[in-house]
N, C-alpha and C positions, 0 to 999 in steps of 0.2 A: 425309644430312639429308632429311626428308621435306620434299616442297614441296606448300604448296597452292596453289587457286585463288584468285587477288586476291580475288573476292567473297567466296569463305570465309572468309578473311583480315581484312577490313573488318567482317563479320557475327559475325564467333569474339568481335572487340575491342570492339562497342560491344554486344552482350551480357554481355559479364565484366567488363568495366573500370569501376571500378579496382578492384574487389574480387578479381580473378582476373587475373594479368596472362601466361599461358601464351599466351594469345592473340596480344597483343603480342611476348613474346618471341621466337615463332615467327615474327612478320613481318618483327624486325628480323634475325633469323637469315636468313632466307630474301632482303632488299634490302640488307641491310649492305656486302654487294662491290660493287650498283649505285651507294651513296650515295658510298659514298670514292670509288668512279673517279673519278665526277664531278665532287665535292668537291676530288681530287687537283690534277686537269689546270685546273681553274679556280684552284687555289690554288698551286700548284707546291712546298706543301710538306708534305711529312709530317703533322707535328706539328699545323699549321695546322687541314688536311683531316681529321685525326682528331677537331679540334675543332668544324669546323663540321657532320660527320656527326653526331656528337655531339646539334649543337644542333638537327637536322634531325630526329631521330625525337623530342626531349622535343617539338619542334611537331606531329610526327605525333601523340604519344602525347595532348594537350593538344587535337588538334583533329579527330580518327577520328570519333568520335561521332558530328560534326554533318556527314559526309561524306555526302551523299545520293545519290549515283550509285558502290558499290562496285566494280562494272567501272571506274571511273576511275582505281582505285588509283596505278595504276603512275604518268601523266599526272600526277598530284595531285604525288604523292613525289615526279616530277622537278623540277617546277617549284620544292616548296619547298626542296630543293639548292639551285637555279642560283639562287631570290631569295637564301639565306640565304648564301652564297658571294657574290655582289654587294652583299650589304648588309656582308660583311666585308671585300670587297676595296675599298669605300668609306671604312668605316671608315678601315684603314690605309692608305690613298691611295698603294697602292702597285702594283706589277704584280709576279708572279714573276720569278725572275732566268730560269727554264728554264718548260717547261712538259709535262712526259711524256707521249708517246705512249699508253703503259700504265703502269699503275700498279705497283708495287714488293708485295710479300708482304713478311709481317714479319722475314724474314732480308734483306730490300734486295735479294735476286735480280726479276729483271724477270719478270712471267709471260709466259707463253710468248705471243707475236705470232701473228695470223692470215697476217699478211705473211711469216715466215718463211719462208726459203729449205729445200726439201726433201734437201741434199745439205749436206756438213760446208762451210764456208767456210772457206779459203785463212787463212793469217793476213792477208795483205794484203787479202781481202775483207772480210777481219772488223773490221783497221785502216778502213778505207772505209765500211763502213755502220756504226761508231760515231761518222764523224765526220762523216757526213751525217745518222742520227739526232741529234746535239747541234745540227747546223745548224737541221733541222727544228722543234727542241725549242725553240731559243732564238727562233729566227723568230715562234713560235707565241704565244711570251710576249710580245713586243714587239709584238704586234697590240692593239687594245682588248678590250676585255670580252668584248661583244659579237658582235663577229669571229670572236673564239677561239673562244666557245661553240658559234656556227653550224657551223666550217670541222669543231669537235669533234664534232659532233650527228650533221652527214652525210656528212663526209670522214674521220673518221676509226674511228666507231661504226657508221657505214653504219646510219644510222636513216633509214627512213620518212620521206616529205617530209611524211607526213598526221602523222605522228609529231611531228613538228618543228613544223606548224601547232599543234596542241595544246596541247604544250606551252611555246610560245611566246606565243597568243592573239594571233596574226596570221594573215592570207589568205594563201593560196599565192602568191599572185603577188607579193605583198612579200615571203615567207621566200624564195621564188628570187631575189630581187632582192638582197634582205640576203648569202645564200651568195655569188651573184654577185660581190657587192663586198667579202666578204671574202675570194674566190680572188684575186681583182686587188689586194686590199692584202697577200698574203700573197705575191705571187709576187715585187712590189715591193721587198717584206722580204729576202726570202730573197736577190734578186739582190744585196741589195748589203751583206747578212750573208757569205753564202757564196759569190760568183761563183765560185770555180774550181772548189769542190768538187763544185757544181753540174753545170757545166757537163765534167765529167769521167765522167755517168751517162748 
């Protein structure tokens, strides 16, 4: 798949749209795996996260035009994820039961982890980091919204703290403040989700 430049990307769609929508096409080609991760790990489910990617580019599509700084693209996109994923986890006033590391391809196999291990693992290592990643997983979901999305953004995306300011439209020294207290609510979790499995690594 050809990639372009965010700017070209922003510039292609509010030249052709809606008369020409190639433009578009090409961008949701090109962010469609960023929007579901996202979508995923904030929603915990499939089906859900297919829906609110869904609803995340008809806002793209509906609101390119009047985008005035084209290098913001990517900034812009995430943000309307993590609202439109908070405005549906409000909605159903629910939390997910799990929360995934990575997200699933459409046969349900995991893609492949930057965390993985470079050598075949043991079955018993393999019993062991499945049920340290469930621990992780569930822990992750049992934290708030907000939490999760932080601990997601730069614990587990390894995003940029300027990255995180941006898209969040907060100062640095409150988005380290906010990660801050989401490691301490998360480690909270986990100790008394999984104390042994834990304390077994």
């Amino acid at each position: 798949m050809e990639r372009y430049p965010a700017e070209e990307l922003v510039r292609w769609c509010q030249r052709t749209l809606p008369d020409d929508p190639r433009g578009f096409e090409a961008l949701v080609a090109q962010y469609k795996g960023r929007v579901f991760a996202t979508s995923y790990r904030l929603m915990g489910d499939r089906q859900d996260a297919e829906d609110q990617a869904q609803e995340v580019f008809l806002k793209v599509y509906r609101g390119i035009r009047h985008l005035e700084e084209p290098g913001t693209l990517i900034t812009w996109l995430d943000r309307i994820t993590v609202n439109t994923c908070y405005d549906a986890l409000a909605r159903q006033k629910r939390r997910p039961a799990t929360t995934p590391l990575t997200p699933r391809d459409t046969t349900g196999a995991e893609e492949e982890s930057h965390y993985a291990d470079a050598h075949a693992p043991t079955p018993e290592e393999a019993a062991l980091h499945h049920e340290i990643r469930h621990c992780l997983e569930t822990t992750l979901a049992q934290l708030d919204t907000d939490a999760r999305l932080v601990i997601m953004l730069r614990d587990i995306d390894d995003r940029p703290y300027q990255e995180i300011v941006d898209l969040l439209g907060l100062g640095l020294s409150a988005v380290k403040m906010r990660i801050h207290r989401a490691r301490l609510a998360f480690q909270q979790v986990l100790d008394r989700v999984c104390p042994g499995v834990w304390r077994t690594t």
